[in-house]
GUZA-57477 format. One record per residue (C-alpha): x, y, z; residue in one letter. Coordinates in pm, whole numbers, padded with zeros to 5 digits, always signed. Layout:
N
XYZa;...
! end
This chain:
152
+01775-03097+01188x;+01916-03046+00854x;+01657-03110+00642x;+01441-02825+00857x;+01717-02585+00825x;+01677-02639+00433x;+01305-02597+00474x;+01379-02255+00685x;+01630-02114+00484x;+01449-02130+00175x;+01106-02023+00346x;+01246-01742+00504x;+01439-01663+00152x;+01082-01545-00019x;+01052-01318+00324x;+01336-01137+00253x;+01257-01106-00102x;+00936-00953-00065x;+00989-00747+00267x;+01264-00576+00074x;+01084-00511-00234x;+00796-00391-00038x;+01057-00142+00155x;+01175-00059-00192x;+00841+00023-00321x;+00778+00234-00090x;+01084+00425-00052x;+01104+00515-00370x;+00722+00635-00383x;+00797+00837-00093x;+01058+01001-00249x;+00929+01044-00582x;+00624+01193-00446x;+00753+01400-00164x;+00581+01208+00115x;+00614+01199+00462x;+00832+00922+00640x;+00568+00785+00847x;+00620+00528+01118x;+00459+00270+00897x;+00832+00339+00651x;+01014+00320+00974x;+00861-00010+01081x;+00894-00128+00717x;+01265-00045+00731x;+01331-00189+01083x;+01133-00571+00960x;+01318-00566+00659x;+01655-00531+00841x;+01551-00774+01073x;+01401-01082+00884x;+01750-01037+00648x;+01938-01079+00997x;+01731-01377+01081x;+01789-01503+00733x;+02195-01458+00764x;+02187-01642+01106x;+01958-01939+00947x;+02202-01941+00673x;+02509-01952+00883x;+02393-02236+01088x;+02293-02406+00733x;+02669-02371+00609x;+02847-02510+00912x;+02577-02755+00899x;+02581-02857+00530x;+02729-03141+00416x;+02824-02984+00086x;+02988-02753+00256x;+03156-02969+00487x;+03282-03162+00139x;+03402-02851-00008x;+03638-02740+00291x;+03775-03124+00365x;+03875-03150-00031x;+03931-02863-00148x;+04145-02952-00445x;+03861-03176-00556x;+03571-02991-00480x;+03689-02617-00613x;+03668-02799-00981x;+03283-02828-00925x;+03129-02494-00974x;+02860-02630-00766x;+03041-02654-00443x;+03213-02329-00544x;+02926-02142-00568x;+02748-02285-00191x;+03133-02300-00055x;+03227-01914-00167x;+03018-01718-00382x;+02692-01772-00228x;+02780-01692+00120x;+02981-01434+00021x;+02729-01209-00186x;+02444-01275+00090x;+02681-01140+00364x;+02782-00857+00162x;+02394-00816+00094x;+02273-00855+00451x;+02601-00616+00548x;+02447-00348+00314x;+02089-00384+00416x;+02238-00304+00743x;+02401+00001+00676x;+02118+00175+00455x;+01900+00074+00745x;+02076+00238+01025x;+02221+00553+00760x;+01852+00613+00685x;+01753+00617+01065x;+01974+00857+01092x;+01912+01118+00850x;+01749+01420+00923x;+01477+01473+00624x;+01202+01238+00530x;+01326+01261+00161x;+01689+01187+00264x;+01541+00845+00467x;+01355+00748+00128x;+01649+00797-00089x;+01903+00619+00161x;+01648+00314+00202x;+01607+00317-00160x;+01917+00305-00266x;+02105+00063-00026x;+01783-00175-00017x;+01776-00195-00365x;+02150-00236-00429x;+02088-00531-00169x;+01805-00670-00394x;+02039-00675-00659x;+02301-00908-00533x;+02010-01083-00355x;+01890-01179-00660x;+02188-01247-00832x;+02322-01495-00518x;+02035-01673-00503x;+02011-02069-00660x;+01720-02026-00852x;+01574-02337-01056x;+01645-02195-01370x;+01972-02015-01276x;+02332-02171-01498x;+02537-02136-01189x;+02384-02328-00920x;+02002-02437-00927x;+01789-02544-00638x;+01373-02590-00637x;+01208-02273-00539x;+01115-02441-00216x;+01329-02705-00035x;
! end
């Protein structure tokens, strides 16, 4: 089971990646060029909300179910001296819940607003802040914090 929650979390990584840069693409061509929100944006925004919530749940049931993890809570004197098992134990699932809690937000603020160019600029600007810390939090193979293979 744990090896295809490592395959899932990491597949379903590169669908959040691109859903939201897709929904950031086009939120911020829609309100740079005055267009209308469409229901295309809408689904857009709705599927990019939703595969990060499926992402968050994969990755919760990854950290109770990691044995790094698992490690870094039973010795936690030992293990908070490895910046490895810092990073998976705090900062990692830290920044990706803050992420997912913002993609959340600028989803349902930008449901809510009134004018299409008002929905663009909300789903813009949350989604992309999102990104941001997305991209930051994530193990990349060449990253100094904490490197994993770009598919596990």
């Amino acid at each position: 089971m744990y090896q295809t929650l490592t395959f899932l979390h990491s597949f379903t990584r590169w669908l959040v990646l691109i859903s939201l840069i897709y929904a950031v693409y086009r939120s911020f061509k829609g309100y740079f060029l005055n267009r209308k929100f469409t229901e295309t944006d809408n689904t857009v925004r709705h599927w990019t909300a939703t595969i990060a919530h499926l992402q968050l749940v994969l990755g919760m049931i990854f950290y109770f179910k990691s044995p790094v993890i698992q490690y870094f809570w039973q010795h936690f004197n030992e293990a908070k001296e490895s910046f490895d098992h810092i990073f998976f134990g705090l900062i990692h699932i830290s920044m990706m819940f803050t992420a997912i809690m913002i993609v959340t937000i600028g989803s349902a603020l930008a449901k809510r607003k009134l004018s299409d160019k008002e929905k663009f600029r909300t789903m813009g600007i949350w989604f992309s802040t999102a990104l941001i810390i997305i991209f930051l939090a994530i193990p990349w193979p060449f990253s100094p914090f904490a490197n994993r293979p770009y598919f596990r």
